[in-house]
N, C-alpha and C positions, 0 to 999 in steps of 0.2 A: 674347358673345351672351346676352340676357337669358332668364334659365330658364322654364320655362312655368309656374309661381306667378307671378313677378311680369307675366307678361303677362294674369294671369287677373283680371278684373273685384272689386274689392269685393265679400265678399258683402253681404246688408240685413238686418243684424243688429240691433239694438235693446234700448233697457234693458238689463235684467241680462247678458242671452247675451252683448250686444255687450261690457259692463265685464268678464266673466268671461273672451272671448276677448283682449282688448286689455291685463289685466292680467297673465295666463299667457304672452302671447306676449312681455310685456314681461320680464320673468323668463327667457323660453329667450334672448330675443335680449342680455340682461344677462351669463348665463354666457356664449354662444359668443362677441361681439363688447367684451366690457367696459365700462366706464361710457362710452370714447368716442363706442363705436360705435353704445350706444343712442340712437339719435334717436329723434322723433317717426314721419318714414316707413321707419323701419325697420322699427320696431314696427308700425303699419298694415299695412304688405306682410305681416308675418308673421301678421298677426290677420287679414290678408282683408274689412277694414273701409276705409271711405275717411281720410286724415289728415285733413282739419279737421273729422270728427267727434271724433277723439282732442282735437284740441285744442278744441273745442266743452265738452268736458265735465270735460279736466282743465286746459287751460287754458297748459300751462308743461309741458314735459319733465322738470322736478325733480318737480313734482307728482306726475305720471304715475310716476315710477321709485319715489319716496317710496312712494304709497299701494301698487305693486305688491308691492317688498318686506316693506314692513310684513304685508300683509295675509297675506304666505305666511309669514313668518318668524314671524310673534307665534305661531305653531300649535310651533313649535320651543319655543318658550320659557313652555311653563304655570307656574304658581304653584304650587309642591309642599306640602305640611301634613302633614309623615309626623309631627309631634309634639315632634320636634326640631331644634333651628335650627342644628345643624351640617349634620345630613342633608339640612336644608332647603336651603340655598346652596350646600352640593357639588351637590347635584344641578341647582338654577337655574345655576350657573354653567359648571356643565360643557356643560349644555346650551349657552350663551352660546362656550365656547371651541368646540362642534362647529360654532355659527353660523359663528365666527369664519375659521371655516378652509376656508369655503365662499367663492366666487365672490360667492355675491350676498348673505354675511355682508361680506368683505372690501368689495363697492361700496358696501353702503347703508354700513358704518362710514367708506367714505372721503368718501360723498355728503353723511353729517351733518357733516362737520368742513370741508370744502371752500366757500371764501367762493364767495358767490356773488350777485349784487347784486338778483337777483328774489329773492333766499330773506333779507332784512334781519332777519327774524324768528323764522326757521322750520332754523338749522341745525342744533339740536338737539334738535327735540320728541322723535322715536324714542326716544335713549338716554335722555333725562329722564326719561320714560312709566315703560320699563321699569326703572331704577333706584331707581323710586321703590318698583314693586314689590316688590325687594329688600327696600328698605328697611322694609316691613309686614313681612318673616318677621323683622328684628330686634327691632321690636317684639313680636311674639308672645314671642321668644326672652327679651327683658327682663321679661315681665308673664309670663311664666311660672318664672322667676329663674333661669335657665339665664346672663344674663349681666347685667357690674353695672349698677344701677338707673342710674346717669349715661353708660352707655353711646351715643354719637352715633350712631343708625342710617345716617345719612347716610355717617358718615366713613368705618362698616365697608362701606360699599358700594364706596365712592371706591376704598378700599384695597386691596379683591380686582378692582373692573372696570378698575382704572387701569393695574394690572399687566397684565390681560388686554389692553387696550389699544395698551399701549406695544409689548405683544409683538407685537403682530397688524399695527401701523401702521408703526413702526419696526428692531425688531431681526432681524424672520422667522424667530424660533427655534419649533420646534413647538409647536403647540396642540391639546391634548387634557384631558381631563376629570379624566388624571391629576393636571394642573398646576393644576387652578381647584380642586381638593381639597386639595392642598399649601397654595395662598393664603389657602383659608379658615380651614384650622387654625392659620395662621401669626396670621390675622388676628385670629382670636376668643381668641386664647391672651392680648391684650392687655386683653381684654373678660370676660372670667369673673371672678365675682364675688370681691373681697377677703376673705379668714378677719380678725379681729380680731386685731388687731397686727402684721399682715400685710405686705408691701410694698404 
């Protein structure tokens, strides 16, 4: 017997309120039902909005789930500037492993890597975005000579998210901020500058 929410009318929501509720409900209805379970009218029923408004505005169920996570998780994951770029990426990173160990860190990580024939373009913008932001605290960390001037900012990103990655997508071993602070000293230990006659 169907519950008395989904017997209950759409509310007439509009602009903002309406993306505010249809983005939130995308989110709860992401953790309780998983990336399966989120559809288009699930999410409606839970926002109290009609469905081909949802689709009116975001067009594609990937859309919709894309923009909802992003827009809650980027608030998880700010750009830190404590002054040094060790401090700097334990702490971005850690942040990134508490994402990861979430429901709706684990779907949007499965959502970017997951083919999908409407998204030809688009399965990696999230982690690109954010990687690249890493990659500015390496930079700071090089021009401030904390690591050596030919250091690949890119690489040392690869090298601490790829770990976090692997662990999160494949092996299921725990994820926590102790382990994204391990990776990064491992990391940058290849990255500190050479003494003259050095190895």
């Amino acid at each position: 017997m169907p519950s008395p929410d989904q017997n209950a009318p759409p509310l007439r929501r509009r602009g903002a309120r309406m993306r505010s509720a249809v983005l939130a409900a995308t989110v709860d209805v992401l953790t309780a039902q998983g990336l399966a379970g989120t559809t288009v009218g699930a999410v409606a029923r839970a926002a109290g909005v009609h469905e081909t408004s949802v689709y009116r505005r975001w067009g594609s169920r990937e859309n919709l789930i894309l923009e909802a996570l992003t827009e809650q998780l980027d608030a998880a994951m700010p750009v830190p500037d404590t002054g040094r770029v060790r401090d700097d990426l334990a702490t971005y990173f850690g942040a990134l492993a508490r994402l990861l160990a979430t429901a709706q860190g684990e779907a949007l990580l499965r959502l970017s890597v997951e083919r999908d024939d409407t998204l030809p373009d688009r399965r990696l913008p999230y982690w690109t975005e954010r990687l690249e932001r890493g990659a500015v605290m390496v930079r700071r960390g090089v021009e401030r000579g904390e690591l050596a001037p030919d250091t690949d900012p890119g690489l040392v990103i690869e090298a601490i998210s790829g770990a976090l990655f692997t662990r999160a997508l494949i092996s299921g071993a725990p994820l926590d901020e102790h382990l994204a602070t391990r990776l990064v000293d491992l990391t940058l230990t290849g990255a500190l500058p050479r003494t003259p006659g050095g190895p």
